[in-house]
C-alpha positions as CSV (number, residue, x, y, z in Angstrom):
1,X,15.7,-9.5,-14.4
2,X,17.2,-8.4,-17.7
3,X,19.3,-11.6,-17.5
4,X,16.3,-13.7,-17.3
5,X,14.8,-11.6,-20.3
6,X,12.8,-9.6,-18.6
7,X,13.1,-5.4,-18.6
8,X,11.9,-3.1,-16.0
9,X,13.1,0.2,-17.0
10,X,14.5,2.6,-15.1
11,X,14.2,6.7,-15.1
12,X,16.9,8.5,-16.8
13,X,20.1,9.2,-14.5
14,X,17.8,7.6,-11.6
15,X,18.2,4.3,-9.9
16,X,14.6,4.8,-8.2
17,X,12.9,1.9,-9.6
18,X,9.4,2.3,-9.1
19,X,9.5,6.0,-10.5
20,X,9.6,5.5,-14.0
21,X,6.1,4.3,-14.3
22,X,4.3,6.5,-11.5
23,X,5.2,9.3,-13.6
24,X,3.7,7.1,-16.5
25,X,0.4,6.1,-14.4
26,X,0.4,10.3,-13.3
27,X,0.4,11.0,-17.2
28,X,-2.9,9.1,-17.7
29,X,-5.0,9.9,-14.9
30,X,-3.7,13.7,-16.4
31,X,-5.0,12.6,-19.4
32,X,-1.9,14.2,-21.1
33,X,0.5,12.0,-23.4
34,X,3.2,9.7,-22.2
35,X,6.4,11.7,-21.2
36,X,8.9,11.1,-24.3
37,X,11.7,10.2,-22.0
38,X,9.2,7.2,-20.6
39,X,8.5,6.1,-23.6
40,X,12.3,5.6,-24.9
41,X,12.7,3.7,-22.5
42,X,10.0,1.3,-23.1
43,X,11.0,1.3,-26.7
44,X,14.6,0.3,-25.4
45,X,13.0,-2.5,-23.8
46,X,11.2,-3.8,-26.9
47,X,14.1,-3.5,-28.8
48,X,16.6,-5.5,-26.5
49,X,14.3,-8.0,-25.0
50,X,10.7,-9.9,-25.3
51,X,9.2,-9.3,-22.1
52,X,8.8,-6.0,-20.1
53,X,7.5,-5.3,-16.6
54,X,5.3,-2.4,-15.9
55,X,4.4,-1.5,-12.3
56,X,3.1,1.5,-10.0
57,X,0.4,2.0,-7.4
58,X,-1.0,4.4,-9.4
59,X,-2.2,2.4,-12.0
60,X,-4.8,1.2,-9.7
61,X,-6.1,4.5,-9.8
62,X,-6.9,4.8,-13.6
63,X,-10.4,5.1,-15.4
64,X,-11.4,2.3,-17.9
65,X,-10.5,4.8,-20.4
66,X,-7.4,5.3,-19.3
67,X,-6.4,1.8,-19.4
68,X,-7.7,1.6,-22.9
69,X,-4.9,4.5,-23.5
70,X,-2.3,2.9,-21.8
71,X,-2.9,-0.8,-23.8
72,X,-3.1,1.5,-27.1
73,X,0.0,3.3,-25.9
74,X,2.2,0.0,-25.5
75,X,0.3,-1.4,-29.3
76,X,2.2,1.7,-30.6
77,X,5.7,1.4,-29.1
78,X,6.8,-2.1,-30.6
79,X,7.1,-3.1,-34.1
80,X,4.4,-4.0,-36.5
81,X,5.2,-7.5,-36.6
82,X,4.9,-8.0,-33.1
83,X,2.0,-9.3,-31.2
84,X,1.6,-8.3,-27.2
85,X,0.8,-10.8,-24.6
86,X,-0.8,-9.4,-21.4
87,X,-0.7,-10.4,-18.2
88,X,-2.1,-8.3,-15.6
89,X,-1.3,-8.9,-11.8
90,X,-3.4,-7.6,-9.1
91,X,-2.2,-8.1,-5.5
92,X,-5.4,-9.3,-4.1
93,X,-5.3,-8.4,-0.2
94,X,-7.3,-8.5,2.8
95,X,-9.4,-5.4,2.6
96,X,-8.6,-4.0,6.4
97,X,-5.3,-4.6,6.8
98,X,-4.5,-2.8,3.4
99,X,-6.6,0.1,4.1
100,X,-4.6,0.4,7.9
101,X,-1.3,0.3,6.0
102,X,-2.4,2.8,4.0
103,X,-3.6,5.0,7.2
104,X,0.2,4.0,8.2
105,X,1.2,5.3,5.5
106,X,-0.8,8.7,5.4
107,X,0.9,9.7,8.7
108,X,4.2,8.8,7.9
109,X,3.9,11.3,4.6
110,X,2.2,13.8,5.8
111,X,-1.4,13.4,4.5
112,X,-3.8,15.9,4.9
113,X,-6.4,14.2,5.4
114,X,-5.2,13.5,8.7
115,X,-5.6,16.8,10.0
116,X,-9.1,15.7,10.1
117,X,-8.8,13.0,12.9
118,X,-5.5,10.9,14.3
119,X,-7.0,8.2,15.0
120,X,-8.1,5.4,12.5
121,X,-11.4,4.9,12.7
122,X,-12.2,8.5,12.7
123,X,-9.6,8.7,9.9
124,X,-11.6,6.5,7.9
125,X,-14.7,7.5,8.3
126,X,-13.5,10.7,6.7
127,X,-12.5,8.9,3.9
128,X,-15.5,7.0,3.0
129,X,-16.9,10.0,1.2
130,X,-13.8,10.7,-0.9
131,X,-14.1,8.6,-3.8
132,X,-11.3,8.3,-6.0
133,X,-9.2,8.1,-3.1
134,X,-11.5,5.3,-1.5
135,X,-11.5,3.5,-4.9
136,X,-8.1,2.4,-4.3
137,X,-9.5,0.2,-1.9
138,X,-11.9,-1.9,-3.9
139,X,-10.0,-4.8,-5.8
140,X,-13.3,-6.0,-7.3
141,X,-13.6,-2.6,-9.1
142,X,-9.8,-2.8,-10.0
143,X,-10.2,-6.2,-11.4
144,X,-13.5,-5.5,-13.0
145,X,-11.6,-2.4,-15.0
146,X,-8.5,-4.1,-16.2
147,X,-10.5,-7.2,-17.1
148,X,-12.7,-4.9,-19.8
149,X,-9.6,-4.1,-21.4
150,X,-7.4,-6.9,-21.3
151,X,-9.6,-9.3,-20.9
152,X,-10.7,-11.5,-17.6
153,X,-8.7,-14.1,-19.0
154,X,-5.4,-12.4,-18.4
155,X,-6.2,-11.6,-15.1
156,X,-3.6,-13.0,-12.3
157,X,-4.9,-12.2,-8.4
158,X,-2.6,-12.8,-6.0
159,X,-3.8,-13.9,-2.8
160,X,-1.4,-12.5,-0.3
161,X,-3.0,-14.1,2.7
162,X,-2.9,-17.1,1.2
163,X,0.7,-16.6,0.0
164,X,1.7,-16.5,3.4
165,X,-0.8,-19.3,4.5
166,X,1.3,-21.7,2.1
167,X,4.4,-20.4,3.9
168,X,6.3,-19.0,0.3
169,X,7.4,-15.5,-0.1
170,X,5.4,-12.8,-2.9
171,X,8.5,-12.5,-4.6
172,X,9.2,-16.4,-5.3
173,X,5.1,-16.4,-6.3
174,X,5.6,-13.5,-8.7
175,X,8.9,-15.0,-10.6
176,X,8.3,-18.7,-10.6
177,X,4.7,-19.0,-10.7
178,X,4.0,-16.2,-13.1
179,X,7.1,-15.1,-14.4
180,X,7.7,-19.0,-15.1
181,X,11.5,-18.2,-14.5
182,X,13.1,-21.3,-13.5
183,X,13.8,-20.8,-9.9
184,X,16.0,-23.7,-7.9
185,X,17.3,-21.8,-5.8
186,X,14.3,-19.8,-4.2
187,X,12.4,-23.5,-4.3
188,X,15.3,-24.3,-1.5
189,X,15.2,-21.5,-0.2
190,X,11.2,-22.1,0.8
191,X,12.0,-25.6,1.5
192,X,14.4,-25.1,4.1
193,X,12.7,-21.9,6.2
194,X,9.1,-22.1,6.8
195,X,8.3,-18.9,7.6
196,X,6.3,-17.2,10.5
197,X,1.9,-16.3,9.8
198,X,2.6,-12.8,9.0
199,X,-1.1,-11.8,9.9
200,X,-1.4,-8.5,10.2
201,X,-3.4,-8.3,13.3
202,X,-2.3,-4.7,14.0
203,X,0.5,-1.8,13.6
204,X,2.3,-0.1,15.7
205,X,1.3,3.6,15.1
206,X,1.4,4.8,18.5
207,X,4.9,6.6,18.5
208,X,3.1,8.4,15.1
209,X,-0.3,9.2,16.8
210,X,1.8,11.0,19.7
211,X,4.3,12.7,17.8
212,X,0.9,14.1,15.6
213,X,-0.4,15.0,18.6
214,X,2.5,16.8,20.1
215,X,3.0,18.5,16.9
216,X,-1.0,19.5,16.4
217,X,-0.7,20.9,20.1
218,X,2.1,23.0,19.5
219,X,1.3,24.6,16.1
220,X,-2.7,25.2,17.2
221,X,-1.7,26.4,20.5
222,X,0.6,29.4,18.1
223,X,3.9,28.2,19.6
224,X,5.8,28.4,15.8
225,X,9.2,28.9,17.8
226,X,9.1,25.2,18.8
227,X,10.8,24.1,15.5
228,X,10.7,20.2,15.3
229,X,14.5,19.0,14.8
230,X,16.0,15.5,15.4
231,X,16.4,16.3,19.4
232,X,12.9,16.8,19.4
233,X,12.1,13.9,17.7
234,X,14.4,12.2,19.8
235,X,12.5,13.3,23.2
236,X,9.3,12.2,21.8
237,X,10.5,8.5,21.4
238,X,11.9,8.9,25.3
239,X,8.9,9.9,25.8
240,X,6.7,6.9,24.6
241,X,9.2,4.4,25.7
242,X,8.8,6.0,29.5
243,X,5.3,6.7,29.6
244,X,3.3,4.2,27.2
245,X,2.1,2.5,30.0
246,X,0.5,5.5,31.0
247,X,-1.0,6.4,27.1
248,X,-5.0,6.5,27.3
249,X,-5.2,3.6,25.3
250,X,-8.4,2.5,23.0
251,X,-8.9,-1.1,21.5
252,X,-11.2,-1.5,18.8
253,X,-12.1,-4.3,16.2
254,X,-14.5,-1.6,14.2
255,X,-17.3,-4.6,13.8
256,X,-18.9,-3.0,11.0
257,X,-15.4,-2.7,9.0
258,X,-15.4,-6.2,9.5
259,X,-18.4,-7.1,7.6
260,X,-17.7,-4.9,5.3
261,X,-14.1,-6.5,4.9
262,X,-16.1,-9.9,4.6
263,X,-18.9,-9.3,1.9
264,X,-16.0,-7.6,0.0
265,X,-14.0,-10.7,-0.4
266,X,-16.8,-12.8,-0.8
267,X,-17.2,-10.7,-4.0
268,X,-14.2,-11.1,-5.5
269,X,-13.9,-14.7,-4.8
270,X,-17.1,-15.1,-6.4
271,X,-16.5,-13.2,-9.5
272,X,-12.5,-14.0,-10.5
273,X,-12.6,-17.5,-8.4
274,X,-10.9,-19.0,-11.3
275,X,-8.0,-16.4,-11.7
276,X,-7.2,-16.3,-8.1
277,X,-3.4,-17.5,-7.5
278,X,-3.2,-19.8,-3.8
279,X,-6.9,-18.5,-3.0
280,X,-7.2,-19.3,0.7
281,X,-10.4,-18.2,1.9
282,X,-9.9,-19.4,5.8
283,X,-7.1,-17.4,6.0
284,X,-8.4,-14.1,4.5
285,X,-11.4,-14.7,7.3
286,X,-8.9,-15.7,10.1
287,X,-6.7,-12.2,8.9
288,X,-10.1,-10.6,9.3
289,X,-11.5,-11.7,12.0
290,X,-8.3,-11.4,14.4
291,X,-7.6,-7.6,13.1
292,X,-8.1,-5.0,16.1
293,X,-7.0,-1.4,16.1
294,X,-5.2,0.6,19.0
295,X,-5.8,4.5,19.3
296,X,-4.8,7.3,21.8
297,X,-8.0,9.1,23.1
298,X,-6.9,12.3,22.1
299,X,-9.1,14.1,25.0
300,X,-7.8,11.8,27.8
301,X,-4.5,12.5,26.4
302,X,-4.3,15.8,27.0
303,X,-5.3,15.4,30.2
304,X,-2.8,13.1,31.3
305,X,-0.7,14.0,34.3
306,X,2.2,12.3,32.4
307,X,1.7,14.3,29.1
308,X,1.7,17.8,31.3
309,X,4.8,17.2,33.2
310,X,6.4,16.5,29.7
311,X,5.2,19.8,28.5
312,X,6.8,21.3,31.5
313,X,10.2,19.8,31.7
314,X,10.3,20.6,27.4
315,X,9.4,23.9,28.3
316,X,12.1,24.3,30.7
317,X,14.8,22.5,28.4
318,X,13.9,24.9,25.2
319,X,13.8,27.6,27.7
């Protein structure tokens, strides 16, 4: 990037890229000044080249005040003489299948929030009430906010459904089509593969549901001796891969989240129509209406023959 005159700064003695500005983004939601080591190295970047690129999930989180800080922070690191340009890019995506990742997610990291119900749909429904966390979700809101700062004009949505629609890849969309960084060779490369629909019609959160719910039956039950290490882990997937066929399975296509997930992106089609990038509105609604979940009944689970002669033969092998 910094050969194509472009800076995306790093953390000091760090080669985690995305970290330098999520401790950024954390400063302002704190309402606290920039960390000084942050902004050195943006000042590096205005000092060495023209254009700089500043990214983390968390700024989707931030206040319209906030942003107002942030586009008054950036005014005071570069020279008088120097007038900013903004573009900002919002990654505009079908409103289920983000929200899922980010149930995905949750469980990977250790959410709390999960404590309050494994499976999806009761893991959303608990939530729906939590509102800065559920503002994440809502694009329109996102949009709305950076547009009363910067301006609608600057605004740049990505469609990622219909990215994927007009078989290119994000990255080639973000560099060539944005950036406007002359790209030949990525232009061949998405000549010469076409790739796959990558609709996300559902994720395989199984193997995490049942190693939550092994975990959640040892530590309620009081059995703290049972530490979880990698042999542990390592029975678990034996486990699914044996039994799976035997896992209480529930399919769902949660109606309701479905026309919920359509009126949304009605919304923001309506509103920023002009500043969406490869807008493809059939396949958003194709993305939405093939999207189904698969849960464990935790109850029937529990109950399963399979899942007690498990217990048993763990039993006897920690024994």
């Amino acid at each position: 990037m910094e050969k194509l005159g472009f800076c995306f700064p790093l953390p000091a003695n760090s080669t985690a890229l995305h970290k330098t500005f999520s401790y950024l983004a954390h400063d302002f939601l704190k309402d606290q000044p920039p960390t000084p080591s942050i902004v050195t190295e943006v000042k590096k970047c205005f000092e060495n080249l023209s254009s700089i690129i500043i990214s983390a999930e968390d700024f989707s989180r931030l206040k319209v005040s906030q942003i107002q800080i942030l586009k008054d922070e950036l005014h005071r690191l570069i020279p008088s003489n120097t007038t900013l340009q903004f573009k900002v890019i919002i990654l505009l995506r079908e409103y289920m299948s983000r929200y899922y990742s980010l149930f995905v997610e949750a469980m990977k990291t250790g959410d709390q929030r999960k404590e309050k119900g494994i499976s999806f749909s009761r893991y959303f429904m608990y939530s729906f009430d939590e509102v800065q966390y559920w503002s994440q979700m809502d694009t329109l809101l996102l949009a709305q906010n950076y547009g009363k700062v910067f301006g609608k004009e600057n605004l740049i949505l990505i469609d990622y459904d219909g990215v994927n629609a007009a078989k290119l890849d994000i990255t080639y969309v973000f560099v060539c089509k944005i950036l406007n960084v002359f790209c030949e060779e990525l232009e061949s490369l998405n000549n010469q593969s076409v790739k796959k629909d990558r609709y996300n019609k559902r994720l395989p959160v199984t193997y995490l549901q049942l190693t939550y719910l092994i975990k959640f039956y040892v530590t309620s039950h009081g059995y703290q001796i049972c530490g979880f290490n990698h042999a542990f882990i390592s029975d678990n997937i034996r486990y699914y891969h044996n039994q799976s066929i035997y896992l209480p399975i529930l399919r769902s296509n949660l109606t309701l989240l479905h026309n919920y997930s359509h009126a949304l992106d009605s919304r923001i089609r309506q509103e920023f129509h002009s500043n969406i990038l490869y807008g493809n509105e059939a396949a958003v609604h194709k993305v939405i209406d093939e999207f189904f979940v698969e849960e464990i009944d935790e109850q029937s689970f529990y109950n399963d023959y399979h899942w007690t002669k498990f217990q048993h033969s763990e039993y006897e092998r920690l024994r």
